[in-house]
Residue frames relative to the residue before (quaternion, step in Angstrom):
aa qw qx qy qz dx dy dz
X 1.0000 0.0000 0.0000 0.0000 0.00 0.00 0.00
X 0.4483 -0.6656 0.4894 0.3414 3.42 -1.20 0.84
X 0.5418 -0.5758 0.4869 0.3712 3.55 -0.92 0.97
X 0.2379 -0.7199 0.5967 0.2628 3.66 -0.94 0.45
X 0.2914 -0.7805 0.5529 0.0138 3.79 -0.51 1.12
X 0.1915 -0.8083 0.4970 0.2510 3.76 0.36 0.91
X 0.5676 0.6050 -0.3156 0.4607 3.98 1.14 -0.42
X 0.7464 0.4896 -0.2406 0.3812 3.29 1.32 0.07
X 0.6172 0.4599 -0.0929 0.6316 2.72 1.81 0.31
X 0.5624 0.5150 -0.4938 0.4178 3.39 1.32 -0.24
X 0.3017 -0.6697 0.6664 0.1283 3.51 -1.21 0.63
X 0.1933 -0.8142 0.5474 -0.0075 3.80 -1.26 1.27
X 0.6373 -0.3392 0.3918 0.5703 3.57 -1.04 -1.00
X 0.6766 0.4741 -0.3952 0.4015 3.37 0.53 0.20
X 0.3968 0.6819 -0.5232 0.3222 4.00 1.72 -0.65
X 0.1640 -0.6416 0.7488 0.0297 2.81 -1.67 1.06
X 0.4843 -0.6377 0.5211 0.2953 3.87 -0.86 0.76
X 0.7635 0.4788 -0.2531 0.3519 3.40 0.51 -1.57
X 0.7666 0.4897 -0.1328 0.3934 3.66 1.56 -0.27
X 0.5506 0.4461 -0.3360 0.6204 2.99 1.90 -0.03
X 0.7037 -0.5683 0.4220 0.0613 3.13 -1.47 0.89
X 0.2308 -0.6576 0.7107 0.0962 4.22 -0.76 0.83
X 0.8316 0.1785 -0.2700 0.4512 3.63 0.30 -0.51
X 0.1370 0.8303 -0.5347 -0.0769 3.62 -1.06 -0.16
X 0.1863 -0.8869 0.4167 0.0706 3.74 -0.18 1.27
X 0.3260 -0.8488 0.4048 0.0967 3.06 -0.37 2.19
X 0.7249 -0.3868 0.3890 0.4166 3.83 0.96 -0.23
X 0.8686 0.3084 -0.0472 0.3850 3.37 1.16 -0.81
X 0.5038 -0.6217 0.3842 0.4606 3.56 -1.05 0.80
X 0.5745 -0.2981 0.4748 0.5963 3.97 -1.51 -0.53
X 0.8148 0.2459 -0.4444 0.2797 3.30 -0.55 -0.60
X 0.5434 0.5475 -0.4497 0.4503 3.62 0.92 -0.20
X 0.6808 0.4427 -0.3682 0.4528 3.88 0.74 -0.93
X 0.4549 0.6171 -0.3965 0.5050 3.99 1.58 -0.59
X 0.6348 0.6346 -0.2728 0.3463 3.90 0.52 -0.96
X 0.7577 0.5519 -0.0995 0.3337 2.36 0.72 -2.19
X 0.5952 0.5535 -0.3479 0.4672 3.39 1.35 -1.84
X 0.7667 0.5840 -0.2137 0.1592 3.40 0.48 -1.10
X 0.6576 0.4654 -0.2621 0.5313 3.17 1.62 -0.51
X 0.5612 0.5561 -0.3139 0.5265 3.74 1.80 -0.52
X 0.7459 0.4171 -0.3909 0.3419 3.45 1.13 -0.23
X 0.5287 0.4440 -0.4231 0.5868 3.41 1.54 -0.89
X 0.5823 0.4837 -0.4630 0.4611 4.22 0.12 0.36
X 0.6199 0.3647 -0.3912 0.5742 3.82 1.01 -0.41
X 0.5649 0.6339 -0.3839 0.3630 3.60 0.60 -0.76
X 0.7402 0.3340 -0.2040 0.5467 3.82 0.60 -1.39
X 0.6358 0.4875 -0.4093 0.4365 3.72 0.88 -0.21
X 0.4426 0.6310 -0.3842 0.5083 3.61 1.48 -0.36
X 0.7044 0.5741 -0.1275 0.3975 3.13 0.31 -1.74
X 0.6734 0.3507 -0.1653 0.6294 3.67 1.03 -0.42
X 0.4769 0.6487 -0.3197 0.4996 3.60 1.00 -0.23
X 0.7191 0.2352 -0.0411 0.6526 3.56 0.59 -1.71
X 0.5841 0.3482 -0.5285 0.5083 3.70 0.10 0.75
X 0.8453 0.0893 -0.3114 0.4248 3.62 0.24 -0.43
X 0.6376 -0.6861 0.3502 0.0112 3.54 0.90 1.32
X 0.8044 0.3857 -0.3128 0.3262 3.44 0.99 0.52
X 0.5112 0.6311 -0.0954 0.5756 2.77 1.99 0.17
X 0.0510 -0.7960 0.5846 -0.1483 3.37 -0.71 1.12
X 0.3641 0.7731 -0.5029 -0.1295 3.55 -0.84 0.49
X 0.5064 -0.5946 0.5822 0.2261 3.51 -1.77 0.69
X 0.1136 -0.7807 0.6138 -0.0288 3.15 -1.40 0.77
X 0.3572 -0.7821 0.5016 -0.0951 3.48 -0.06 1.25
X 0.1856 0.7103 -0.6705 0.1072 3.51 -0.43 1.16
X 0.3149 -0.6616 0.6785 -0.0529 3.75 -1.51 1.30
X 0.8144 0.3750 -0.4419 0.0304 3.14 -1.21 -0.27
X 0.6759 -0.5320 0.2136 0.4632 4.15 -0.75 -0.05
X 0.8633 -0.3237 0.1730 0.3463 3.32 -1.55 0.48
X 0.7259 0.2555 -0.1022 0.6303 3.88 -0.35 0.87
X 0.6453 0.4951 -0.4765 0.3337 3.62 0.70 0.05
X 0.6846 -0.5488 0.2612 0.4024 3.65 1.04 0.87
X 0.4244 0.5793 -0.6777 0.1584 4.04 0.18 0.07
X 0.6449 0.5692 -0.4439 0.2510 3.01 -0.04 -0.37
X 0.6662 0.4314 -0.2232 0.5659 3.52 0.51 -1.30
X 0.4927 0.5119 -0.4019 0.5776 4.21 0.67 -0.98
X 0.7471 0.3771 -0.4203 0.3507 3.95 -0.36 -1.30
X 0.5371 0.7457 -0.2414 0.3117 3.68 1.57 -1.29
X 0.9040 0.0123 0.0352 0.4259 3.11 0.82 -1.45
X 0.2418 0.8038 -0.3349 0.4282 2.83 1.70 1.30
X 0.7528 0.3566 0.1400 0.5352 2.80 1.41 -1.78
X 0.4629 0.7432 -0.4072 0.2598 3.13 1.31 -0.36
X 0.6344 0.4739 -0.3114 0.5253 4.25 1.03 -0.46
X 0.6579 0.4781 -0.4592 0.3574 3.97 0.82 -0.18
X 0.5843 -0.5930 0.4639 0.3028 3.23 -1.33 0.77
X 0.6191 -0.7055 0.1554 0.3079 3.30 -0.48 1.25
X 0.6388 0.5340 -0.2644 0.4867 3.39 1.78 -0.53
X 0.5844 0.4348 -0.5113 0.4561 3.72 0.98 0.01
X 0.6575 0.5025 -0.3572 0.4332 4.27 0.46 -0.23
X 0.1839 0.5853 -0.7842 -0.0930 3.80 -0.99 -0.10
X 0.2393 -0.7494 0.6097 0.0967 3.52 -1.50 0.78
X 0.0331 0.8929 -0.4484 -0.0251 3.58 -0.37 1.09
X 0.1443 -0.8733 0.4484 0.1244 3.61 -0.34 1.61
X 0.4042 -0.8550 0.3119 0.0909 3.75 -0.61 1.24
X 0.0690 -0.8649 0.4970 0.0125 3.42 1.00 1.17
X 0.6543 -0.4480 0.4054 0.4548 3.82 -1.28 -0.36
X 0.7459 -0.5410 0.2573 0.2910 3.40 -0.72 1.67
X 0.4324 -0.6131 0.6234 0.2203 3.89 -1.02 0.57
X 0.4027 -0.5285 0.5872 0.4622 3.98 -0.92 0.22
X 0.7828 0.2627 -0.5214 0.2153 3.35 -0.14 -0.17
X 0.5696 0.5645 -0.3462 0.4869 3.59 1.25 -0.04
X 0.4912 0.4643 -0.4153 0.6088 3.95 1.41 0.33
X 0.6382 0.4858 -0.4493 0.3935 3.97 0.97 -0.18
X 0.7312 0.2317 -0.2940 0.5703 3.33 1.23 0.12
X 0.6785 -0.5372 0.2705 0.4217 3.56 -1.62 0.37
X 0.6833 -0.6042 0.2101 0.3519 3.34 -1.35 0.63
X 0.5417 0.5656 -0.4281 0.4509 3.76 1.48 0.09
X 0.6767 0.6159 -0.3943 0.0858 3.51 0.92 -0.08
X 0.3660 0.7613 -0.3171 0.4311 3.20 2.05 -0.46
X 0.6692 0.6508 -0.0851 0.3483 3.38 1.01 -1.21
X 0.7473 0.3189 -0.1278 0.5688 2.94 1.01 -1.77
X 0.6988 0.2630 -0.4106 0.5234 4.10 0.42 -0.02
X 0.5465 0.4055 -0.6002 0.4203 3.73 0.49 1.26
X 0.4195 0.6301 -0.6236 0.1953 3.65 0.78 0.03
X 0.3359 -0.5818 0.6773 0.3000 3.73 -1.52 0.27
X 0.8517 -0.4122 0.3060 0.1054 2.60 -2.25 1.44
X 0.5371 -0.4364 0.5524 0.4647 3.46 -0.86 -0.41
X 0.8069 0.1772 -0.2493 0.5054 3.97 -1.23 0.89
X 0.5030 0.7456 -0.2626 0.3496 3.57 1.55 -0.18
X 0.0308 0.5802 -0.8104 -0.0758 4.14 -0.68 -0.01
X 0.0769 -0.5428 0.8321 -0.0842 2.87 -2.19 1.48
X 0.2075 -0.7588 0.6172 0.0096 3.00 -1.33 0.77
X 0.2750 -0.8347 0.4624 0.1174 3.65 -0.52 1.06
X 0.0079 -0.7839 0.6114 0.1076 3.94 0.23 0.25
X 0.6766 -0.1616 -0.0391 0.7173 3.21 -0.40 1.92
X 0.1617 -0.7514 0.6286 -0.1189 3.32 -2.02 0.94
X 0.6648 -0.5741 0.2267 0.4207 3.18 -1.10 -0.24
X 0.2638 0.7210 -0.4157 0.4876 2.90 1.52 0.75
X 0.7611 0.2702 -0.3823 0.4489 3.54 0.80 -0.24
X 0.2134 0.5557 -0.6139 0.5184 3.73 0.72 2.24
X 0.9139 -0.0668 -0.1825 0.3564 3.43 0.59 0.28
X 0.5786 0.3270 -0.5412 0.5152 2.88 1.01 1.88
X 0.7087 0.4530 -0.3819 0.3829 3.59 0.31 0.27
X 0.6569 0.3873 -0.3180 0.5634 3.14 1.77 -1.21
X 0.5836 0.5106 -0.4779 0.4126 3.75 0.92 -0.31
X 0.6246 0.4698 -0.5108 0.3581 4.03 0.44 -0.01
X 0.8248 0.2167 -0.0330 0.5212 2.62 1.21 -1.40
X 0.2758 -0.8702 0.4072 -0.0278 3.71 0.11 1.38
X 0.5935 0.4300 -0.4249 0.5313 3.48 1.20 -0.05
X 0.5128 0.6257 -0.4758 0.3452 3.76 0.88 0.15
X 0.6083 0.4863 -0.3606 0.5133 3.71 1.34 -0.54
X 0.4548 0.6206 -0.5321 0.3533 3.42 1.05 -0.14
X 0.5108 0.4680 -0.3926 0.6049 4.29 1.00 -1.10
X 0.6359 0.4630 -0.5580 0.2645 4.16 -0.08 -0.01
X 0.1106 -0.8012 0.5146 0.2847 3.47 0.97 -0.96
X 0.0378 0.7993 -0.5868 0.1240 3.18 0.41 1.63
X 0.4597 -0.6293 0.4414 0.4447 3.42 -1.23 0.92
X 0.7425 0.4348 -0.3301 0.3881 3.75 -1.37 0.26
X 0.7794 0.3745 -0.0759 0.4964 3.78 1.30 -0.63
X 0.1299 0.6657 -0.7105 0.1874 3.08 -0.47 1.67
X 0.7344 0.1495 -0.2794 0.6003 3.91 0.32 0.75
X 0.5945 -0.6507 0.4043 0.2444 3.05 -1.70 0.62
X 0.4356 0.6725 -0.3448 0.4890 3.28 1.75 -0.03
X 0.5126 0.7170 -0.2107 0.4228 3.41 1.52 -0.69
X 0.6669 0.5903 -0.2600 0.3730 2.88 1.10 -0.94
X 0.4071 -0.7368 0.4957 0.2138 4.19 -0.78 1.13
X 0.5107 -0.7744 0.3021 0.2197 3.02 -1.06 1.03
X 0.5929 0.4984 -0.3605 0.5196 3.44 1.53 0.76
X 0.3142 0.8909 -0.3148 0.0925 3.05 1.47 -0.09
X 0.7337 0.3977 -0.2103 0.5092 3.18 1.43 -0.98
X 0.6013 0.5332 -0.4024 0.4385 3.53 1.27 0.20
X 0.4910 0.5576 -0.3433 0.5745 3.46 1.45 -0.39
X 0.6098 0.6065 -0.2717 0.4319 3.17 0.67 -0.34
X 0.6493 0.3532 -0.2439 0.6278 3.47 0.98 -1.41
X 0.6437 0.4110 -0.5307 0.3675 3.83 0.30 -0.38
X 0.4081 0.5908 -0.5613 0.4116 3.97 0.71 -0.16
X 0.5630 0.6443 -0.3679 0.3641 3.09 0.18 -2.20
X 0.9323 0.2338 -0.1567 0.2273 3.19 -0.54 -1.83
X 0.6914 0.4617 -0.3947 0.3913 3.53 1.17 -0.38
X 0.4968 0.6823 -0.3779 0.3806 2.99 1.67 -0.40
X 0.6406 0.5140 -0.1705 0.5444 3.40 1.31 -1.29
X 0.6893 0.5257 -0.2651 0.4222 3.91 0.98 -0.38
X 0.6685 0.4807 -0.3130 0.4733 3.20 1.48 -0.81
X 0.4607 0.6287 -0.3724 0.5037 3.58 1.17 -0.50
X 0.7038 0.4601 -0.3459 0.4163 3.64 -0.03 -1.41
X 0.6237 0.5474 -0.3077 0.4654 3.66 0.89 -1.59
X 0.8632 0.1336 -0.1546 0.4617 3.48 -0.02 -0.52
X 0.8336 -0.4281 -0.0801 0.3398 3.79 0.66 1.66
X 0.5315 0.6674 -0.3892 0.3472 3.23 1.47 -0.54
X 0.4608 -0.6096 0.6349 0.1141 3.73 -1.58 0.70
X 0.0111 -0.8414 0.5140 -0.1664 3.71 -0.18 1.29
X 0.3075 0.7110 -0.6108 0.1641 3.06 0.02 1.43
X 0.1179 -0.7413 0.6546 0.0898 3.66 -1.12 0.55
X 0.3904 -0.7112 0.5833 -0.0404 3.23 -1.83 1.06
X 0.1329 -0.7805 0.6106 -0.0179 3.46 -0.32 1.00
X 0.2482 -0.8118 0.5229 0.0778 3.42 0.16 1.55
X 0.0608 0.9133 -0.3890 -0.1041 3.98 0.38 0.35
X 0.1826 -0.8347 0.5140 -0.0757 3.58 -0.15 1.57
X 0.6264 -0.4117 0.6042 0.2704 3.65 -1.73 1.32
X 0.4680 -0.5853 0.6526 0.1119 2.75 -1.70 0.52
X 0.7332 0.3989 -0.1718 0.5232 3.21 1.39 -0.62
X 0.3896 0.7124 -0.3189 0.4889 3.34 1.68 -0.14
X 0.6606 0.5134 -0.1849 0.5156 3.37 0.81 -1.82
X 0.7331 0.4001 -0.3744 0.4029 3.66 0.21 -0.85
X 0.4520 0.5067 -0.5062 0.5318 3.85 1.08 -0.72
X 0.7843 0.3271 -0.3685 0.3769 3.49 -0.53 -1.47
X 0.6698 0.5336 -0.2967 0.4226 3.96 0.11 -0.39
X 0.5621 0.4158 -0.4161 0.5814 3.42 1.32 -0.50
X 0.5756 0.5246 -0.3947 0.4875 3.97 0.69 -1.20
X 0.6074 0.5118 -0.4511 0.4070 3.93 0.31 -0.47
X 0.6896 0.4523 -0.2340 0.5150 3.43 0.92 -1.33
X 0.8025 0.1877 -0.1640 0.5421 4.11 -0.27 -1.02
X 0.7053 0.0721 -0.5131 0.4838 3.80 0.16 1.38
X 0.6122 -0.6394 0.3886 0.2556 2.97 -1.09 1.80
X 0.6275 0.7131 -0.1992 0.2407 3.17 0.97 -1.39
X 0.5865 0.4930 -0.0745 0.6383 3.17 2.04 -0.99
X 0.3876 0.7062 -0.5320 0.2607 3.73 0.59 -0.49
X 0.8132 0.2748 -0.1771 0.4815 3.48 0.30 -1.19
X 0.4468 0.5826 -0.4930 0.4668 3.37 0.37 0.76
X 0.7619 0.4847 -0.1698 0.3946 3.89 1.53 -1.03
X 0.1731 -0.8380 0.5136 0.0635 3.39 -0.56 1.04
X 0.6025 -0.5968 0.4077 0.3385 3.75 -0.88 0.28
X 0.7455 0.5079 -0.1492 0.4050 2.43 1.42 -1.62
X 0.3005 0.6875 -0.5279 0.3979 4.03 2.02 0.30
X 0.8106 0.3850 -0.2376 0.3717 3.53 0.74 -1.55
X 0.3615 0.7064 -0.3770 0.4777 3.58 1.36 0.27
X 0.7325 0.5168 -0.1896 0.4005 3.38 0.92 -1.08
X 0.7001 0.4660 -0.2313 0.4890 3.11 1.02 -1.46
X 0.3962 0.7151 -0.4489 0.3608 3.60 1.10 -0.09
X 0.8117 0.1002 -0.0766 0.5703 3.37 1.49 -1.43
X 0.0530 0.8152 -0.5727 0.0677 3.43 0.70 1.29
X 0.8166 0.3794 -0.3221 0.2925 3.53 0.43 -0.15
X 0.3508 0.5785 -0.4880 0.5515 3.58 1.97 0.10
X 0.5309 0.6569 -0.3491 0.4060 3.79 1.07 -0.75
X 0.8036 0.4558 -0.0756 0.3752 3.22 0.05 -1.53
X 0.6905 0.3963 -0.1917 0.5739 3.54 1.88 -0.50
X 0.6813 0.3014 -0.3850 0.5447 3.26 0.79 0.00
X 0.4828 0.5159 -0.5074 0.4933 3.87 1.31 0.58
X 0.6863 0.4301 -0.3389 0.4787 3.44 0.38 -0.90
X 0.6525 0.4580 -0.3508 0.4913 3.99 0.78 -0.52
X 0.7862 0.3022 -0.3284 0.4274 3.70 0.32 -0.57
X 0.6126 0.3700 -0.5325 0.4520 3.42 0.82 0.51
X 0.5759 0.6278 -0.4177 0.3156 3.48 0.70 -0.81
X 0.7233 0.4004 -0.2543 0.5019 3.84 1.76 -0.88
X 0.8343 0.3506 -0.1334 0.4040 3.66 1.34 -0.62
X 0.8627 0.0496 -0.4177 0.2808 2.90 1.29 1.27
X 0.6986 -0.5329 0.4747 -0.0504 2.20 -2.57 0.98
X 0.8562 -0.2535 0.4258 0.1463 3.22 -1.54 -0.16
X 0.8077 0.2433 0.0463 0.5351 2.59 0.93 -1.64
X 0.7249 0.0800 -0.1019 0.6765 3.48 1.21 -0.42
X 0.0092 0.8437 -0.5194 -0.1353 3.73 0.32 0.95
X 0.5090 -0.4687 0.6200 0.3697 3.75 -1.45 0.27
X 0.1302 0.6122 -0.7772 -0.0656 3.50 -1.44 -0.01
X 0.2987 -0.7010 0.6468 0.0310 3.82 -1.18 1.43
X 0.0345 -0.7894 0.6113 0.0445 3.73 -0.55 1.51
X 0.4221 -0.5936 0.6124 0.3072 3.27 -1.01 0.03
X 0.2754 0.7543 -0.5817 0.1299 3.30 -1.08 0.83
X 0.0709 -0.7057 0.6491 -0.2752 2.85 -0.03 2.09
X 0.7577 0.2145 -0.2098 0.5795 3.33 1.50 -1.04
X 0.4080 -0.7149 0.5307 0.2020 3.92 -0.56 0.85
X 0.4933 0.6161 -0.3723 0.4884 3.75 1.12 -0.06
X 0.7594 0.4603 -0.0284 0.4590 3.05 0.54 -1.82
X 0.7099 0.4469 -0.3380 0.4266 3.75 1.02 -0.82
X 0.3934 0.7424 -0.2638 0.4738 3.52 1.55 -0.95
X 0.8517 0.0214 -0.1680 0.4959 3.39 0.38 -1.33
X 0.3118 0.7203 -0.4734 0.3998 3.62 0.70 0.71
X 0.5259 0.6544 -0.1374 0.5256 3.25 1.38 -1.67
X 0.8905 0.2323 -0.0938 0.3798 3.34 -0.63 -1.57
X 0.5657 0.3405 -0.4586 0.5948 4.04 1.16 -0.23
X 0.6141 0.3556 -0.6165 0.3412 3.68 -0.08 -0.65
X 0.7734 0.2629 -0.3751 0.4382 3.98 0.19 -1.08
X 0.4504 0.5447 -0.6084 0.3610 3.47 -0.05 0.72
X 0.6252 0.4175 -0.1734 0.6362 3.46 0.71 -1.49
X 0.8082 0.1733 -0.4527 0.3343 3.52 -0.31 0.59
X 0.5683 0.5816 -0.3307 0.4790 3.43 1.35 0.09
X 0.4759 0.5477 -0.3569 0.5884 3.62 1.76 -0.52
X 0.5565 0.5976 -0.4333 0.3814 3.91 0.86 -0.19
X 0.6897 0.4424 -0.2537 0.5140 3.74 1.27 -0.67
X 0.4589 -0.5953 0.6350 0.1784 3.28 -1.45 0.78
X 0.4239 0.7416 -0.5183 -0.0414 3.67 -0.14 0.86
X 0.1117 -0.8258 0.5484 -0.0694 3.05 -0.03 1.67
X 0.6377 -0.6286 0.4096 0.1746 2.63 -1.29 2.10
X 0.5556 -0.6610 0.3806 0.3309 3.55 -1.26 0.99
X 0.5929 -0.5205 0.4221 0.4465 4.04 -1.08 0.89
X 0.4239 -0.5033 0.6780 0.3276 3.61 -1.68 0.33
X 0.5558 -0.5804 0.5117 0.3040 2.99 -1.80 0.44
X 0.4442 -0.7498 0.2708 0.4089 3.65 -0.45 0.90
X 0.4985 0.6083 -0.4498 0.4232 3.75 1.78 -0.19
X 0.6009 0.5258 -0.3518 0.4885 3.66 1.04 -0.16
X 0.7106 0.3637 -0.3150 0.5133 3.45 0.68 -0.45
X 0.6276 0.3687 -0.4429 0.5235 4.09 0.64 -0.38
X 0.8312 0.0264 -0.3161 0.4567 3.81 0.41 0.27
X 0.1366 -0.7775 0.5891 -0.1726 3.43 0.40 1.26
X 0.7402 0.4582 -0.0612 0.4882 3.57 0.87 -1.66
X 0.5756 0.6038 -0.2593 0.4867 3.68 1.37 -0.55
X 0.5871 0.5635 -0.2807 0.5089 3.19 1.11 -1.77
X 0.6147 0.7009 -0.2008 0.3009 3.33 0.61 -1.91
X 0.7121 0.5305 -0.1278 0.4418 3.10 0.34 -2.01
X 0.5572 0.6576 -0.1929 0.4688 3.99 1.34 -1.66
X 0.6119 0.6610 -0.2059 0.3824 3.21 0.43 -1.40
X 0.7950 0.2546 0.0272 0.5499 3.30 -0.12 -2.23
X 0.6727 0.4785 -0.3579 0.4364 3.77 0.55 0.26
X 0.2292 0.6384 -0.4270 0.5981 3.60 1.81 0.43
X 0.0538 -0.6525 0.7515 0.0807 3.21 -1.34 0.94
């Protein structure tokens, strides 16, 4: 197997879209990349598990990318070994009025996860400046002050916008959270296979929206305002990483070693026993098995 190399995948101010890659061939058959996922996940699972014992640690996980590019099924069998309390999964449809009565970071910020916790965002607040940037009459439902037309709209707006993002994303890190986000990156021609498979297996019908082939209408306002909002939002602290996932096997386990290998970066050592527990450890023991 090709070593995954999280550094090979991290995407900066320099990521170009048109140069990174949808497909990428790891060495291995499906069932070998099926294994693989599996032993990297029961390994994210016990690193969880040590996480919420020493309590100070928290991490977010950030998935991006367009329609059909697998988060779902990736969140499925990513996660599938973690005890059900160390995950909350949160899926970001188009805002509720009562979540337009407040600003668009707030939906966001009371889904972070706890301390010992992994959350998982499916789509994020990251889609404020790529859906509402294609489509700009959608900030019109924000009632911002100064903006009653999309003409309204200032020509730094969307960089003001990343600067939210990033302090927003900086204050988190500062005070324990794990920020990593995933640009799931999908063919154009990929998408149309998987969208035809929505349509000729019945089973799939309801999975297909009109509004999929709407999109692809503006796949390349898409693809620029992807390559711009990573190139401005990440960081250090919260780093992009751009997968290829043309194959859904292969992105899956891309995913779960890259956040393994960056969670193996923290020291979370489980909290000390008390030392009156350990001098009768054998007492306690002894108690126990003498219960009838």
């Amino acid at each position: 197997m090709k070593a995954i190399n999280p550094d090979d995948f991290r995407a900066d101010h320099k990521f170009s879209i048109k140069h990174a890659p949808t497909q990428v061939d790891l060495g291995l058959t499906d069932e070998h990349k099926k294994d693989a996922l599996k032993e990297v996940s029961k390994e994210l699972s016990k690193q969880q598990d040590k996480m919420y014992a020493n309590n100070r640690y928290s991490v977010l996980v950030v998935l991006q990318g367009m329609d059909t590019s697998g988060k779902d099924s990736l969140i499925r069998e990513v996660f599938k070994n973690f005890n059900a309390r160390g995950v909350n999964v949160f899926s970001f449809k188009q805002p509720t009025s009562a979540e337009l009565e407040h600003d668009y970071l707030w939906r966001h910020y009371i889904a972070l996860p706890e301390k010992g916790k992994f959350a998982v965002f499916n789509r994020s607040h990251y889609e404020n400046v790529l859906v509402t940037r294609v489509h700009p009459e959608y900030l019109l439902k924000e009632n911002l002050p100064g903006i009653e037309d999309v003409k309204d709209i200032p020509k730094d707006f969307w960089q003001m916008r990343y600067e939210q993002i990033n302090h927003f994303e900086k204050h988190i890190t500062q005070n324990g959270m794990i920020v990593l986000k995933f640009f799931l990156h999908l063919g154009k021609e990929e998408q149309r296979q998987r969208l035809l498979r929505r349509l000729e297996k019945k089973s799939h019908n309801w999975k297909f929206s009109p509004g999929d082939l709407d999109e692809r209408e503006v796949w390349e306002k898409y693809q620029e305002y992807y390559e711009d909002m990573i190139q401005n939002t990440s960081h250090n602290h919260a780093p992009w990483y751009a997968i290829p996932c043309d194959d859904k096997k292969a992105a899956r386990l891309m995913v779960a070693s890259i956040i393994l290998e960056e969670i193996k970066k923290y020291d979370f050592r489980e909290p000390e026993v008390d030392e009156k527990v350990l001098d009768n450890i054998h007492l306690y023991e002894n108690k126990l098995k003498s219960e009838k």
